[in-house]
C-alpha positions in Angstrom: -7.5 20.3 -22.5 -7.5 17.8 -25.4 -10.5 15.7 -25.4 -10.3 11.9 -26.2 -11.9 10.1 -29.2 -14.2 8.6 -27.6 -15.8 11.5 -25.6 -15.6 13.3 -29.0 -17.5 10.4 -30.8 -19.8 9.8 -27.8 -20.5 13.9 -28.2 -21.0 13.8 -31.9 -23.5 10.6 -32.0 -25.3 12.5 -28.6 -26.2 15.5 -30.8 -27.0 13.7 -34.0 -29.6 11.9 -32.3 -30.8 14.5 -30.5 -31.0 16.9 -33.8 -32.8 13.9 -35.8 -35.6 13.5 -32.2 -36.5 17.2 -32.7 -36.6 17.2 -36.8 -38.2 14.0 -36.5 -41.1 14.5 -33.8 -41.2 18.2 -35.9 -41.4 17.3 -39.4 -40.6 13.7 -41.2 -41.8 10.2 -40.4 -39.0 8.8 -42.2 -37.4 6.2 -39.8 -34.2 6.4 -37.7 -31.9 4.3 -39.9 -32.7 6.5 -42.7 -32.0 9.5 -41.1 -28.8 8.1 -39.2 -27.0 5.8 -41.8 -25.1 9.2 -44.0 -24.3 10.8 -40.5 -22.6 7.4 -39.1 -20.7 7.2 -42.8 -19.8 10.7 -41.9 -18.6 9.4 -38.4 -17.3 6.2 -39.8 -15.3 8.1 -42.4 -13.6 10.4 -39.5 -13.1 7.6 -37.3 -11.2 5.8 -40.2 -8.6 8.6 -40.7 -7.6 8.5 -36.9 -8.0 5.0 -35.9 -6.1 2.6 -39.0 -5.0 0.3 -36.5 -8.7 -1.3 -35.3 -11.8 -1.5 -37.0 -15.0 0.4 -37.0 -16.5 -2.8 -35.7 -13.9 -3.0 -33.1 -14.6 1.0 -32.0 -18.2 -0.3 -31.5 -18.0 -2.8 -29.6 -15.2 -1.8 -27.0 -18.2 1.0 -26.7 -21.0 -1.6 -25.8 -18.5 -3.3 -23.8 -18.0 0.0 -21.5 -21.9 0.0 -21.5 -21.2 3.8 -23.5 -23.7 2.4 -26.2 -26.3 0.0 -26.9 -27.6 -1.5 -30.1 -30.5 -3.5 -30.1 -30.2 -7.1 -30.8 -30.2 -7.7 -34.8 -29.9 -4.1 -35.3 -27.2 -2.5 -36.7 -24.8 0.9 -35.0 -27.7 2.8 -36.8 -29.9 2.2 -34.2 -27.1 2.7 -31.3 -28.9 4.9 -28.3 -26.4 6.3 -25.8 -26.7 4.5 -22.3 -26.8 7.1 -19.1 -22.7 6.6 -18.5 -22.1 7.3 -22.5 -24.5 10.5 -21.9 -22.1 11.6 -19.3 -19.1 10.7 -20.7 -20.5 12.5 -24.3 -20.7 15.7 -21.8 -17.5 15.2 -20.3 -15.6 15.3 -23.4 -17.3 18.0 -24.6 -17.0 20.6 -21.7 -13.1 19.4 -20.8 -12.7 20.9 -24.8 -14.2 24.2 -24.1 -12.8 27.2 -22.5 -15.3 29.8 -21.4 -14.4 33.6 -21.5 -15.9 35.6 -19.1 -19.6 37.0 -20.1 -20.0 39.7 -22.0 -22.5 41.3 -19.8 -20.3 41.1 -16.6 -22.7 39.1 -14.9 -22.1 36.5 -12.4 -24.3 33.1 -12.8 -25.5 31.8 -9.1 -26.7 27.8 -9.2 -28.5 26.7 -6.5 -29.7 23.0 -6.1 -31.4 20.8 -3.7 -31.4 17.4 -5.2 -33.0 14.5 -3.1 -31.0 12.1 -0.6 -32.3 9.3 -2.7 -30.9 10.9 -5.9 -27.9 11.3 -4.5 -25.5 10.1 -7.2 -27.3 12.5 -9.6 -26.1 15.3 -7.0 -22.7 14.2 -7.7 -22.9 14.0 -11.4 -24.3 17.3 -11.4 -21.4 18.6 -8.9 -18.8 17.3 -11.3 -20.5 19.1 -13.8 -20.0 22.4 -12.4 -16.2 21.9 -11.4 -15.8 21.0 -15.0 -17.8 24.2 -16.1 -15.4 26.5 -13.8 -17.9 27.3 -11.0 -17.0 27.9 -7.4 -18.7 26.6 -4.8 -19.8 29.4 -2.9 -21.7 27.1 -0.1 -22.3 23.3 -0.7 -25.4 23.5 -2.8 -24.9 27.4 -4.3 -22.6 27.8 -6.8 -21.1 30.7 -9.1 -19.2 31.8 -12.1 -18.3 34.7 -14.0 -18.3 32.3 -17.0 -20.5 32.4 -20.3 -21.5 29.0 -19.3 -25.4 29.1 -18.6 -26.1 27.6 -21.8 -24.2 24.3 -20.9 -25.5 24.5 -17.6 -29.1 24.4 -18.2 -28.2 21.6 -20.9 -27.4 19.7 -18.3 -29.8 20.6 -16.3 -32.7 19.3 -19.4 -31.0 16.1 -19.9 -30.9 15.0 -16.2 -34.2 16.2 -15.5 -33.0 18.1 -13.1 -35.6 21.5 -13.6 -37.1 21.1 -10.6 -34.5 21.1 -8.2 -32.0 23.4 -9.5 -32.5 27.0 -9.5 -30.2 29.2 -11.9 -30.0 33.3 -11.2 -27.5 35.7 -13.4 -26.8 38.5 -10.8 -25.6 41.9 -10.9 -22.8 42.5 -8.3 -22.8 45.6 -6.8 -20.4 47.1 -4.7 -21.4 49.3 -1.6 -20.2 52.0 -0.4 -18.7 53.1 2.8 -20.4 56.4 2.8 -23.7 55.4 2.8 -25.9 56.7 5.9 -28.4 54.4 6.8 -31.5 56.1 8.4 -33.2 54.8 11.2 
């Protein structure tokens, strides 16, 4: 499935700010713009080559106007923080351009959740999540897949704060056999 520009920007400026939190809080106190201003040319530079018709500027704002992006006032798209519906859009993209094999081990991967009443729209993102990651629903709150998706899974699982309610297993099915005895 061919993922839009947007999602794939969205993705893009989700893990650069994410890679520059963890080098930053692990190593350097240099500041966010400096760290963000040769990754945005980068971006900028990308965005240029596919987009000749509208402006950078443009780009940026039809993102704050979807609420995918904030800036804060007198800052510049340096300091742009993804808003929770950019976040999920950013993981949209990104899964609808993957395709997961099956896993290597033969394992099956077994989600099970139980994720409040009063967070229920979080259920649902979480559910849309796992459609989009090839699970089957297996009962309403277990799910399953033969996929090698368990990295993306408990991505999403960090970035919702969703530890303590969902449960992930990778299981070994086993076939039985008929001629078994059981004693008794």
């Amino acid at each position: 499935m061919k993922i839009q520009f947007t999602e794939k920007f969205l993705w893009q400026l989700y893990e650069i700010i994410e890679d520059i939190a963890r080098f930053h809080s692990a190593v350097s106190p240099r500041s966010l713009h400096e760290v963000l201003s040769p990754e945005l040319r980068d971006i900028r530079g990308s965005y240029s080559k596919k987009k000749r018709r509208q402006s950078f500027s443009q780009f940026i704002s039809y993102l704050k106007r979807q609420g995918y992006i904030k800036v804060p006032q007198g800052y510049g798209i340096e300091y742009a923080q993804l808003t929770a519906k950019g976040k999920k859009k950013a993981f949209e993209g990104n899964l609808k351009s993957k395709h997961w094999g099956p896993r290597p081990d033969g394992k099956m991967i077994m989600v099970m959740y139980d994720i409040p009443e009063a967070q229920k729209p979080l259920r649902q993102i979480f559910r849309e999540f796992l459609t989009s990651m090839d699970y089957e629903m297996l009962q309403k709150s277990v799910w399953v897949s033969y996929k090698d998706v368990l990295r993306e899974t408990e991505r999403i699982m960090y970035e919702y704060k969703l530890e303590s309610y969902v449960k992930v297993f990778v299981l070994e099915k086993i076939e039985v056999r008929k001629s078994v005895k059981v004693q008794g």
